[in-house]
C-alpha positions in Angstrom: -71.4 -7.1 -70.5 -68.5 -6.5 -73.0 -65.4 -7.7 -73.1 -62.4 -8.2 -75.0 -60.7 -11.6 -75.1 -57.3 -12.9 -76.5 -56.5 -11.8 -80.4 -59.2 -8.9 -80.5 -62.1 -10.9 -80.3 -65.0 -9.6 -77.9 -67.5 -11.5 -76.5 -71.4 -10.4 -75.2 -72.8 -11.9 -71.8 -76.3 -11.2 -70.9 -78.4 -13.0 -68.2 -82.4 -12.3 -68.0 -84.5 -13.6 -66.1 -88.1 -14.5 -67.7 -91.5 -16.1 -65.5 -92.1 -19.1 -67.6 -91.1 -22.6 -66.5 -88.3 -23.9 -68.3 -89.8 -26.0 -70.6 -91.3 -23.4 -72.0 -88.1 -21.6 -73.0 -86.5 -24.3 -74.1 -89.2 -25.1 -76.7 -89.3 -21.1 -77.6 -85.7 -21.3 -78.9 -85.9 -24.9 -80.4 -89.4 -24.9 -82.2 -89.2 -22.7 -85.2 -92.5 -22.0 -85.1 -92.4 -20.1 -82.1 -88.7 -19.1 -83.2 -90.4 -17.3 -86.3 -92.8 -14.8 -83.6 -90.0 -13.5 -81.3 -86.6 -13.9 -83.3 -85.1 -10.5 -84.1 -84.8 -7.2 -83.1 -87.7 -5.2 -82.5 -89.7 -4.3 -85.9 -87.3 -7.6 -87.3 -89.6 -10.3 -88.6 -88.1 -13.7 -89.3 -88.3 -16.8 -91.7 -86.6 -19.5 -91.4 -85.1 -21.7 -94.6 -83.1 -24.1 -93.0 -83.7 -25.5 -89.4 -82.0 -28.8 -88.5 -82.3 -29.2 -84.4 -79.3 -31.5 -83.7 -75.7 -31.6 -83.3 -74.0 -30.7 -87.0 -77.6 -30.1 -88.0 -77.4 -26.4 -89.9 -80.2 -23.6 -89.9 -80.7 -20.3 -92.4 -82.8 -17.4 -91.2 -83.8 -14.5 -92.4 -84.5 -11.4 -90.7 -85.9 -8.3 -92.3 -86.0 -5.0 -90.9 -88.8 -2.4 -91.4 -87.0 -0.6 -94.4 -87.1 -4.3 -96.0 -83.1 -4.7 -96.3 -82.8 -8.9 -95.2 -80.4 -10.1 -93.3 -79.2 -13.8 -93.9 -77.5 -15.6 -90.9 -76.8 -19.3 -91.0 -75.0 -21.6 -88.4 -74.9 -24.6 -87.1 -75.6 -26.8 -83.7 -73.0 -27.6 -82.3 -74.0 -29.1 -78.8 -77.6 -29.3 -77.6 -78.6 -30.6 -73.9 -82.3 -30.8 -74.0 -83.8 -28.0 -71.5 -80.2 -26.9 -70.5 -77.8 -25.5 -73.5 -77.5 -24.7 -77.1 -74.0 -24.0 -78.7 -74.2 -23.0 -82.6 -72.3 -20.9 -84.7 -73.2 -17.2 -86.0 -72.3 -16.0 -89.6 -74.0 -13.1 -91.4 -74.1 -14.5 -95.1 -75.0 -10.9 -96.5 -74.0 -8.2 -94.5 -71.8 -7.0 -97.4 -68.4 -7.5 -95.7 -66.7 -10.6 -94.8 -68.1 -11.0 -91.4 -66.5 -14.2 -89.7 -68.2 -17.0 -88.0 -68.9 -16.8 -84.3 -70.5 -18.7 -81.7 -73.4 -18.4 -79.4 -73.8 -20.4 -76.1 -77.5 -20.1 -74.6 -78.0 -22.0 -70.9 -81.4 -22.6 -69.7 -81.9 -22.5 -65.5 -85.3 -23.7 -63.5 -85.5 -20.6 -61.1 -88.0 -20.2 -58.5 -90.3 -18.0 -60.2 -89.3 -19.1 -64.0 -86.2 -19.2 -65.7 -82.6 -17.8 -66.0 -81.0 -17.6 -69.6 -77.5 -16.9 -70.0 -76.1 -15.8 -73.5 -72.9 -16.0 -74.5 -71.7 -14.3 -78.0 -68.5 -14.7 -78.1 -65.3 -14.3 -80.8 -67.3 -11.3 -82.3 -64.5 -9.6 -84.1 -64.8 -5.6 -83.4 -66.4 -3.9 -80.3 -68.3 -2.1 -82.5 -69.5 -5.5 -83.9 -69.9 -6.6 -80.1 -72.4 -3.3 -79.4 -74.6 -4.3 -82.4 -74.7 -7.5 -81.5 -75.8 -6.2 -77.7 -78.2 -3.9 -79.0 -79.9 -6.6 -81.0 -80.1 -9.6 -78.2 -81.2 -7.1 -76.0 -84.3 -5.8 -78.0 -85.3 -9.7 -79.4 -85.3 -10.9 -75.6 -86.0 -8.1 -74.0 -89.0 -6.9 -76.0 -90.2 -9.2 -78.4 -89.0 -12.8 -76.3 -90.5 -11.3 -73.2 -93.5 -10.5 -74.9 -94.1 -13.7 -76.8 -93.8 -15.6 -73.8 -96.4 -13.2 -72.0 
């Protein structure tokens, strides 16, 4: 879901449901080795430059497309509750416009059958920005996350 908040900002909200046990995701999106196999859009693969797991720590990954055209995003953590939430900020460093920092909020749930993640993009500056940003969360969790976690 879309919407717009105060100033023009939008934010993203997506909630999936994936049959692993908690733990599990947690350590997907806090281990950069496993971060490296699923991170991205579909076709996207990732390195990672910078990864520093604690609160103020900063991180630098890049993703590259198919057509071989990186993309440089770099943030940092800005509150982490082991096997519950990550907060950390969201900046393209290339994208060839001034594209402005924004923040991501990822909660973990224990569900019956697995776990519940909530995402939360928010103070992304355009709707069209918002879209891509949809697009892209939904194919790295929905295809490649998924997958990686069989």
């Amino acid at each position: 879901m879309i919407k717009m908040e105060t100033d023009h900002l939008f934010t993203l909200e997506l909630s999936k449901v994936f049959s692993v046990k908690l733990e599990k995701m947690y350590r997907a999106w806090t281990n950069p080795d496993e971060i490296v196999k699923w991170w991205g859009p579909e076709g996207y693969t990732t390195t990672i430059e910078d990864f520093n797991l604690e609160e103020g720590g900063t991180y630098k990954f890049i993703m590259t497309p198919p057509e071989g055209d990186s993309r440089v995003l770099v943030g940092k953590y800005v509150e982490i509750i082991p096997n519950n939430k990550l907060v950390f900020t969201w900046k393209w460093d290339n994208s060839g416009q001034e594209f402005p920092e924004t923040q991501v909020t990822v909660e973990f749930f224990a569900e019956r059958n697995g776990t519940e993640l909530k995402l939360k993009h928010e103070l992304l500056p355009s709707q069209e920005a918002a879209e891509g940003h949809n697009m892209g969360w939904t194919s790295s969790l929905d295809d490649k996350l998924k997958k990686y976690l069989g």
